[in-house]
C-alpha positions in Angstrom: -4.6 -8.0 9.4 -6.9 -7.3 12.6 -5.5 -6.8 15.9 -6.1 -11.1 16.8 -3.3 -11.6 13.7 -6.2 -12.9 11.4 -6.5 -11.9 7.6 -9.6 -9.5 7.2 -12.8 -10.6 6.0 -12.1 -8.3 2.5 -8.8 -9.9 2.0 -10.0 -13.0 2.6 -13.2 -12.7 -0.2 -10.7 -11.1 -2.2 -9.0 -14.3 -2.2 -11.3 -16.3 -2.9 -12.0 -13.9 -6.2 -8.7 -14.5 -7.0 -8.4 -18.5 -6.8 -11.8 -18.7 -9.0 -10.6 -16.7 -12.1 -6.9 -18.2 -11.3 -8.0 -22.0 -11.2 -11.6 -22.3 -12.0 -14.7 -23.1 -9.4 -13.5 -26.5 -9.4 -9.9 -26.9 -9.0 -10.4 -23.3 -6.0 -12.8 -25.7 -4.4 -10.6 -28.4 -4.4 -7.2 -25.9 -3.1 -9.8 -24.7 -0.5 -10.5 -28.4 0.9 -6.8 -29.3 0.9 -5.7 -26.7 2.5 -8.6 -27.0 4.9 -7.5 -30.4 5.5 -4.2 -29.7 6.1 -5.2 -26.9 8.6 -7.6 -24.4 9.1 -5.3 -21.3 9.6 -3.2 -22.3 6.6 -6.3 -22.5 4.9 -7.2 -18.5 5.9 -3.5 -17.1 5.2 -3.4 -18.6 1.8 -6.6 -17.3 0.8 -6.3 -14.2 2.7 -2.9 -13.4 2.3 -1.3 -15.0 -0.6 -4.1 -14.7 -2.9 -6.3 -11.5 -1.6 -3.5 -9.1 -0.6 -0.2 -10.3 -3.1 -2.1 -11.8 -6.0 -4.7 -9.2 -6.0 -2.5 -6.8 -6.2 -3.1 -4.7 -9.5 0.4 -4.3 -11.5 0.9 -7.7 -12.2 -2.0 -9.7 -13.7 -2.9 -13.4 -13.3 -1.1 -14.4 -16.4 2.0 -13.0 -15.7 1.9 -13.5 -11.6 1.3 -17.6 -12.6 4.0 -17.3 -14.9 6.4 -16.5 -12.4 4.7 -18.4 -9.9 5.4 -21.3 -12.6 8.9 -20.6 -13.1 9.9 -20.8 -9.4 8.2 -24.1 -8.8 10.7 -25.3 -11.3 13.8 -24.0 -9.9 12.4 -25.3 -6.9 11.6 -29.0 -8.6 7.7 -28.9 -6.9 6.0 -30.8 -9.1 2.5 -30.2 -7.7 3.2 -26.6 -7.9 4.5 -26.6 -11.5 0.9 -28.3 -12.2 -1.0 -25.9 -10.3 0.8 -22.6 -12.1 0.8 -24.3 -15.6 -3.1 -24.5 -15.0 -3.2 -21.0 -13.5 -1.2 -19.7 -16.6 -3.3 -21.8 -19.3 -6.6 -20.6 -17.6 -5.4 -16.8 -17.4 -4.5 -16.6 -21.3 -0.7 -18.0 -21.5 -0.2 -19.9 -24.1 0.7 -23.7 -24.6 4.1 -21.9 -26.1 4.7 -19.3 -23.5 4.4 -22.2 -20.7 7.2 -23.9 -22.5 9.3 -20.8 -23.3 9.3 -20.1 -19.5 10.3 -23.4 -18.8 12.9 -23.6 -21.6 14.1 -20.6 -20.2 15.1 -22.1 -17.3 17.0 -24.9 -18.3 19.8 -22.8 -17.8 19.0 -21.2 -14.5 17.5 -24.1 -12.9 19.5 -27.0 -14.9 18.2 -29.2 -17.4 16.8 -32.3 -15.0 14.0 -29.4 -13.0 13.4 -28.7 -16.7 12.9 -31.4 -18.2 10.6 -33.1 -15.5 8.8 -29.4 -15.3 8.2 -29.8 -19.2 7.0 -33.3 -18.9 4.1 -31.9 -16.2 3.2 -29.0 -18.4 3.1 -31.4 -20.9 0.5 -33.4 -18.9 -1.8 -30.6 -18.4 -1.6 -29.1 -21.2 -2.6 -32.5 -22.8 -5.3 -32.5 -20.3 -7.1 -29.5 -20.9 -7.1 -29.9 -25.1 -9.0 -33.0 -24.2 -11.4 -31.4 -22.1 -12.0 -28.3 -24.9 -12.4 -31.1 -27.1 -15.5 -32.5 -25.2 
C-alpha cells in the first residue's frame, strides 16, 4: 500500500491478471463493473488486494485457492459466491467431481441445507458450461 492507503499500481495489474485466468475476460469484466458500481474504492481493494496481493500469492494455485474460496461460501450459505468459485474452480482445472466432493464434504461441517442448495448451484453452472463447450 502507498503512503495515501491505496493499493499500488503492481498489485493492482496483478489483480487484474489474476481475475482473467480465475473467471475469464468476460465474467472479470463483468466483477470489475459490479464492483465499480457498487463503489469505486471497493472496486481498487478487491482487485488490488484480494486478488493481486492474496490470490497471487504463489503457494497456493487458482484451483486449489477457488476450492477453498468455494467451500467457505457454503458454510457461509452465499449463493452468489458459491457460483462465482464453482466457476473459478471449473475454469482453473477442478473437476465437475472435485466441486462436488468439496461440497459433499461439507455436509457435515456446514449441515446438509448449505449443502444441498450449494450442490444445486454447482449444479447450475456446471450444467451451464457443458452447454457452452458443446457449442
Amino acid at each position: 500500500m502507498s503512503e495515501k492507503n491505496e493499493p499500488t499500481v503492481g498489485n493492482y495489474q496483478r489483480g487484474l491478471e489474476v481475475m482473467a485466468q480465475l473467471w475469464g475476460q468476460e465474467v472479470a469484466n463483468d466483477m470489475l463493473m459490479f464492483w465499480r458500481s457498487v463503489h469505486p474504492d471497493i472496486e481498487r481493494y478487491i482487485t488490488a488486494f484480494a486478488l493481486g496481493d492474496v490470490w497471487a500469492r504463489p503457494t497456493l494455485d487458482l484451483k486449489t485457492r477457488s476450492l477453498i474460496c468455494l467451500a467457505s461460501a457454503v458454510v457461509l450459505e452465499r449463493a452468489d459466491q458459491v457460483r462465482l468459485h464453482t466457476r473459478g474452480a471449473l475454469q482453473n482445472g477442478a473437476t465437475a467431481a472435485e466441486v462436488a466432493e468439496t461440497i459433499i464434504q461439507l455436509m457435515i461441517y456446514a449441515g446438509f441445507p448449505a449443502a444441498w442448495q450449494a450442490m444445486e448451484i454447482a449444479n447450475q453452472v456446471i450444467g451451464d458450461r457443458s452447454e457452452k463447450t458443446k457449442s
